[in-house]
N, C-alpha and C positions, 0 to 999 in steps of 0.2 A: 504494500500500500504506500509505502514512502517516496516508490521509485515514479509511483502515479501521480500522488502530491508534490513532486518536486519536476515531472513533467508537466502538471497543470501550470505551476507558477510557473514556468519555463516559457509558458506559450500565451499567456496572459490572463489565465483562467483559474487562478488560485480561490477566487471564492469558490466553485464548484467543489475544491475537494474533501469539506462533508460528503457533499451527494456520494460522490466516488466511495465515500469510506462505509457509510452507512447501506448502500448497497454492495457491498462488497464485490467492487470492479479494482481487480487488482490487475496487475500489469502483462499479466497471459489473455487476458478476457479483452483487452483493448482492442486489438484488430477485428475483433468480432462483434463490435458496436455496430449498431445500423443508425441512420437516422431516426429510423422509430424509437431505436431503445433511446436514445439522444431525446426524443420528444415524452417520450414516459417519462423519463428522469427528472424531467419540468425540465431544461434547459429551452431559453428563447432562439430565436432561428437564428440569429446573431453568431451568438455562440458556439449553437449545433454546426453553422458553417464552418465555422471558425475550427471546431475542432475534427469537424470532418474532413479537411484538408491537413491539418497535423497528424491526421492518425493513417492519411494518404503519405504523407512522409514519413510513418514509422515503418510502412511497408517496403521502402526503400534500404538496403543495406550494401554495404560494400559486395556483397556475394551478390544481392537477388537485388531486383525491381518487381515490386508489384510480386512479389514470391516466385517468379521466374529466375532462372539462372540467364548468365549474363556473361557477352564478350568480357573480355578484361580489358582494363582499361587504365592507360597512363596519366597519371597526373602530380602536383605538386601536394603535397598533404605536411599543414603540423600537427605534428600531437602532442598533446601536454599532458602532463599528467603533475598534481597537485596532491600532496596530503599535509594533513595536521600533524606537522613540529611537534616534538613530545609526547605525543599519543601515549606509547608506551610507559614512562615516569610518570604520566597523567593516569591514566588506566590503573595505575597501584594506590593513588590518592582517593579515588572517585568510587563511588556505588556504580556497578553497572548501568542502572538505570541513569543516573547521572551521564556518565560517558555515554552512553548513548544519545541522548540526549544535545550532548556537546558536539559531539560528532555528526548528529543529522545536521546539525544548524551549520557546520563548517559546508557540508558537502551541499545543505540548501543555501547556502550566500554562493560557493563556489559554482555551482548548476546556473545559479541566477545571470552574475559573470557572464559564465560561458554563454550562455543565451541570448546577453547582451550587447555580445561583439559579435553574434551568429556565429556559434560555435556549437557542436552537437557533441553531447557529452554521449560519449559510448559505454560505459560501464562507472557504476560505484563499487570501488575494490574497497574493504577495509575501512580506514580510516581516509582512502585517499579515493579523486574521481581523475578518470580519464575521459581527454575531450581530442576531438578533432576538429581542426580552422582548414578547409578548402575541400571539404565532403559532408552532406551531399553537395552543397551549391559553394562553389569557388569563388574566391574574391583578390584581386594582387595583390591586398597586403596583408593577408591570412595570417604571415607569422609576425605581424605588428598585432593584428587585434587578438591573437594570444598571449603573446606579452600584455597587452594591456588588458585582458580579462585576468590572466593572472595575478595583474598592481591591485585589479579591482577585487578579487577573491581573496588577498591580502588586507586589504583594507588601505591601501598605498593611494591609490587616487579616486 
């Protein structure tokens, strides 16, 4: 459910993710959303578009389009990958539930970030998230706005 709530804010839809929680659409059930379920869920068309086309980009992956396999394909890619300084020394002070706790909130500021300079975060490992800047949509200064999602997932600018 976190990896859903922290795509919702990702795509500008953060107040949605009660609905999400409360009906328990966790992150295997998402491509299988129709617009109906979208429209039971009470979401306004706005939104339902809105996230009907986000959820047409999760079907996109560096192997598949659309769940098709796919030529390969050359291109410029960065990838960052960011974790929480300390985790470890941190994790022997903390309650679990604490560290947890502190951890979603690093990897939700960091998702946010990433999202913010169009960066598609590809996996939450651990304490840390991996992103890619120029997949799926490419942009010339890809490893400039990963540098600066990463000042920003810092708290630096």
């Amino acid at each position: 459910m976190r990896k859903v709530a922290a795509w919702l804010d990702a795509i500008g839809l953060a107040k949605y993710q009660t609905v999400f929680a409360v009906n328990e659409i966790d992150w295997s059930l998402l491509p299988k959303l129709t617009e109906a379920d979208l429209k039971e869920l009470g979401l306004p068309l706005g939104p339902r578009k809105k996230l009907l086309q986000a959820l047409a980009e999760l079907a996109v992956t560096p192997d598949r389009i659309a769940g098709k396999p796919r030529d390969a394909e050359r291109r410029q890619l960065t990838v960052m990958f960011c974790d929480l300084v300390g985790s470890t020394a941190l994790s022997q002070g903390k309650d679990p539930e604490d560290l947890r706790a502190i951890i979603r909130s690093f990897q939700d500021t960091a998702a946010g970030a990433i999202a913010g300079y169009e960066g598609h975060v590809a996996k939450f490992l651990g304490d840390g998230v991996l992103a890619y800047f120029g997949w799926p949509h490419a942009h010339e200064d890809d490893a400039e706005r990963a540098v600066r999602a990463g000042l920003a997932a810092a708290g630096i600018v």
